[in-house]
C-alpha positions in Angstrom: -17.5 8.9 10.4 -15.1 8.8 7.2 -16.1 5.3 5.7 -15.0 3.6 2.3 -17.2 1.8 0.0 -16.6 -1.5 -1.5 -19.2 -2.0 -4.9 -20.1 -5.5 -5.2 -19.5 -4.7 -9.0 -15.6 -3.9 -7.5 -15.2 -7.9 -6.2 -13.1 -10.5 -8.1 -15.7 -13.6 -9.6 -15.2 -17.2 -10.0 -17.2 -19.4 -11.9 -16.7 -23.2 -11.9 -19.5 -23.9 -13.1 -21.2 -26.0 -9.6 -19.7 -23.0 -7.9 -20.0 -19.3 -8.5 -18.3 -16.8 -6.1 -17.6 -13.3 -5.6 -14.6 -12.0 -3.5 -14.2 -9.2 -1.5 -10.6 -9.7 -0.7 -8.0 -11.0 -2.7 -8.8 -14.9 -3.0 -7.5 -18.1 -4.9 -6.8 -16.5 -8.5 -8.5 -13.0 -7.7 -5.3 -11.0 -6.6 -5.9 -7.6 -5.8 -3.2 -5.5 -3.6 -5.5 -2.9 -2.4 -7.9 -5.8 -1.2 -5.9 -8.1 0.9 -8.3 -7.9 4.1 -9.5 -5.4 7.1 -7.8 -5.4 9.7 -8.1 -9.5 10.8 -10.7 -9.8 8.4 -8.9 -11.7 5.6 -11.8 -13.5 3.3 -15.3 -12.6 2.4 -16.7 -15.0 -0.6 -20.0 -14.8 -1.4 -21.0 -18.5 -2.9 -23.8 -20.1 -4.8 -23.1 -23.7 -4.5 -25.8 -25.9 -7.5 -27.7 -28.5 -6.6 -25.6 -31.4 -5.6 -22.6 -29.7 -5.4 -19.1 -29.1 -2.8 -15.9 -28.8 -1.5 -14.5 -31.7 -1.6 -12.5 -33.0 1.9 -9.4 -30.3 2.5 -6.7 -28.8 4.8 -7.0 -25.3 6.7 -4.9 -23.5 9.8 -4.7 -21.3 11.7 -7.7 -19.5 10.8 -11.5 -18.5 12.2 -13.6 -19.6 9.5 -17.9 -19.0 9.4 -20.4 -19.4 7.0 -23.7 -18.0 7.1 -26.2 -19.5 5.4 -28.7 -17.0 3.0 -30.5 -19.8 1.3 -30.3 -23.5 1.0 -29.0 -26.1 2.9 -25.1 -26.7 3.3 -23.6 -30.2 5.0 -20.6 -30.0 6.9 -18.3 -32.7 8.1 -14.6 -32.4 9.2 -11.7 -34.5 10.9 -13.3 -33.7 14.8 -16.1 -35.8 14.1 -18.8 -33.5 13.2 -21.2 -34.1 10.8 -24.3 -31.1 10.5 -26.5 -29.2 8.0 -27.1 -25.7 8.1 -30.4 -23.9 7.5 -30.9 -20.5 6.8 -29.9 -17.6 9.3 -27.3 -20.3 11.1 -23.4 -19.9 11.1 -21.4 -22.8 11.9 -18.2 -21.2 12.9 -14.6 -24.1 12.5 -11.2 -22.6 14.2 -8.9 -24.4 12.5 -6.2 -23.8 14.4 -3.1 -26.4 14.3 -4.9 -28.1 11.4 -8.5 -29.4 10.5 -9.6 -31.0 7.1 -13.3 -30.6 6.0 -16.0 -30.6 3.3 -18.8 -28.4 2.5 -21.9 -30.1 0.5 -24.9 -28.9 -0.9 -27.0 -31.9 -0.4 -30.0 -30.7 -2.7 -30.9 -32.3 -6.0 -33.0 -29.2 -6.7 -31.7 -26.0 -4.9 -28.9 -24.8 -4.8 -27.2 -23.0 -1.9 -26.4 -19.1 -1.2 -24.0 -18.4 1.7 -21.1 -16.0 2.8 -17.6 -18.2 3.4 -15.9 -15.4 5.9 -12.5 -16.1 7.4 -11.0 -14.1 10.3 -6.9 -14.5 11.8 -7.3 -15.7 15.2 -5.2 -14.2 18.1 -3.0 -16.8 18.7 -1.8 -19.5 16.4 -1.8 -23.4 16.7 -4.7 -23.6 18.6 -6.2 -26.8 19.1 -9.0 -27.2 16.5 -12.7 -26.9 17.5 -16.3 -26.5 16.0 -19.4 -24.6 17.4 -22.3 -23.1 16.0 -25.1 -20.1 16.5 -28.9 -20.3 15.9 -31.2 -17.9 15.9 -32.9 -17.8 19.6 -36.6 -17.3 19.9 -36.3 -14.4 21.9 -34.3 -12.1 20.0 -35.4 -13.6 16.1 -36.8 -10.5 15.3 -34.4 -8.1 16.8 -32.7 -6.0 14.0 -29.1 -6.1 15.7 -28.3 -9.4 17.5 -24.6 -10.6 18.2 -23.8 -13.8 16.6 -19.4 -14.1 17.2 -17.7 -12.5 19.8 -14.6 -13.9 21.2 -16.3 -14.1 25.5 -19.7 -15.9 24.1 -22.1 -13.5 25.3 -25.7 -13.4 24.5 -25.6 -16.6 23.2 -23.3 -15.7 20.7 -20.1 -18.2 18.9 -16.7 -17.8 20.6 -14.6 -16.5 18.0 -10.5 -16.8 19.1 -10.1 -13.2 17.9 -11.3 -9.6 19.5 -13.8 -9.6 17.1 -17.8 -9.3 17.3 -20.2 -10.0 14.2 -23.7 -8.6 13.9 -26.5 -10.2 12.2 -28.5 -7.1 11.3 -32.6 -7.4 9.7 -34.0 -4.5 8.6 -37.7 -4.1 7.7 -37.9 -1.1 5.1 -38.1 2.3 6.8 -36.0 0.9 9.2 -32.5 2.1 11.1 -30.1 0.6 13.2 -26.8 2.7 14.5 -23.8 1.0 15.6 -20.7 3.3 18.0 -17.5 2.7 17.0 -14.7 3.0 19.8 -11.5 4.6 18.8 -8.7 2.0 17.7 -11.3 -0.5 16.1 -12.8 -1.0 12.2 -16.2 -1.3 11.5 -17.3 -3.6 8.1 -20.7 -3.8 6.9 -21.4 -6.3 4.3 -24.8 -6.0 2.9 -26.5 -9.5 1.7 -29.6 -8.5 0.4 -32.0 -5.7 -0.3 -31.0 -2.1 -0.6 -29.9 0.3 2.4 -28.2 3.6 3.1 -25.5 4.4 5.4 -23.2 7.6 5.9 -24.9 9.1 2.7 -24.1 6.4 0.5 -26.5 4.1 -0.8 -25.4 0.4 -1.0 -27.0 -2.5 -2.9 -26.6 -6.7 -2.3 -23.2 -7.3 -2.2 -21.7 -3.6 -1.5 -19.7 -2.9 1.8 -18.8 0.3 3.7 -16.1 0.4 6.1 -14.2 3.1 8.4 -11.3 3.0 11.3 -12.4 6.2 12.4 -14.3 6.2 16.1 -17.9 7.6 15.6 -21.5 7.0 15.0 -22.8 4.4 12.2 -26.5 5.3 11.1 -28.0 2.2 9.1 -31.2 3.3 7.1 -33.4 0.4 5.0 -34.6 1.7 1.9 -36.1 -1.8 1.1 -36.4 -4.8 3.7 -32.5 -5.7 4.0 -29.8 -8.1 5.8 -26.3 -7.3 6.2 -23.8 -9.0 9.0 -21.9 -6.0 10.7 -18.6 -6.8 11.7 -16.5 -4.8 15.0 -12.8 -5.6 15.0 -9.9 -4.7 16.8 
């Protein structure tokens, strides 16, 4: 497979102080032309929320928007009534569809929070809002590849309005995983922590590979690692 890399040293950075974030894509002031998205993949932020910090109460639409939390605890609550925290290893996953306002809180006065903010165009626009989530299931916790998004809810997985399926993938070092690619989709992987190779490169925390060309992906860990996997049309 031909793939592209995307160094984590590569991504635009914010820092705000209560809020420091790395973007993969072109994002609030980080504009980059080459980096718009993949395919319906528009945002990947990587965020370290501090202790007692948020986003305050505001509008999105017409978007498929996750987070998936590394570390930390994040409090969600938004205009349908919901009101959660996330733990580590969950996604809470919002379509906002016709319109949806929300905040995001770290509700720690001592930790502060590590998550990826990912944002995917749905199919179909003004859909009526709606939130769900995934958990880990007992069963498949220690699996390496388990689906978490997909837009028919299999296998437990988050119903996404997009033909799109995310992968949590856990790799103990020494490890592989390999993913097929059918021709006519993208593959992303987006590595969150620990060190891994793939294709002959070697990626790092925060380094993506990606490809639009139909094959085999071999994942290899060089050091215990996680990475979400994403399959798009």
């Amino acid at each position: 497979m031909k793939m592209t890399v995307r160094k984590s040293s590569a991504r635009g950075h914010a820092d705000h102080g209560w809020l420091k974030s790395q973007h993969t894509f072109s994002f609030a002031d980080y504009y980059d032309p080459k980096h718009m998205g993949f395919r319906s993949l528009r945002v990947i932020n990587e965020d370290h929320v501090a202790a007692g910090g948020g986003f305050s109460t505001h509008p999105h639409r017409d978007m498929e928007i996750f987070s998936y939390l590394v570390a930390g605890t994040l409090e969600h609550k938004d205009s349908m009534g919901n009101g959660r925290q996330l733990k580590p290893g969950q996604i809470q996953l919002m379509s906002a569809g016709s319109g949806v306002t929300h905040s995001e809180f770290n509700p720690s006065r001592e930790e502060q929070v590590h998550l990826l903010q990912i944002w995917i165009m749905p199919h179909t626009q003004g859909l009526k809002p709606s939130y769900t989530e995934w958990h880990p299931q007992p069963e498949t916790e220690n699996d390496t590849k388990v689906l978490v998004i997909s837009p028919d809810g299999r296998d437990h997985s988050a119903i996404i309005h997009q033909d799109a399926e995310v992968y949590r993938v856990r790799l103990k070092a020494g490890s592989s995983i390999s993913h097929n690619l059918h021709a006519g989709r993208g593959l992303w992987l987006q590595l969150i922590s620990g060190k891994a190779s793939a294709a002959g490169f070697s990626l790092e925390a925060g380094d993506a590979i990606s490809s639009e060309f139909s094959g085999s992906l071999s994942i290899v860990a060089n050091e215990d690692c996680e990475a979400l996997l994403f399959d798009l049309a």
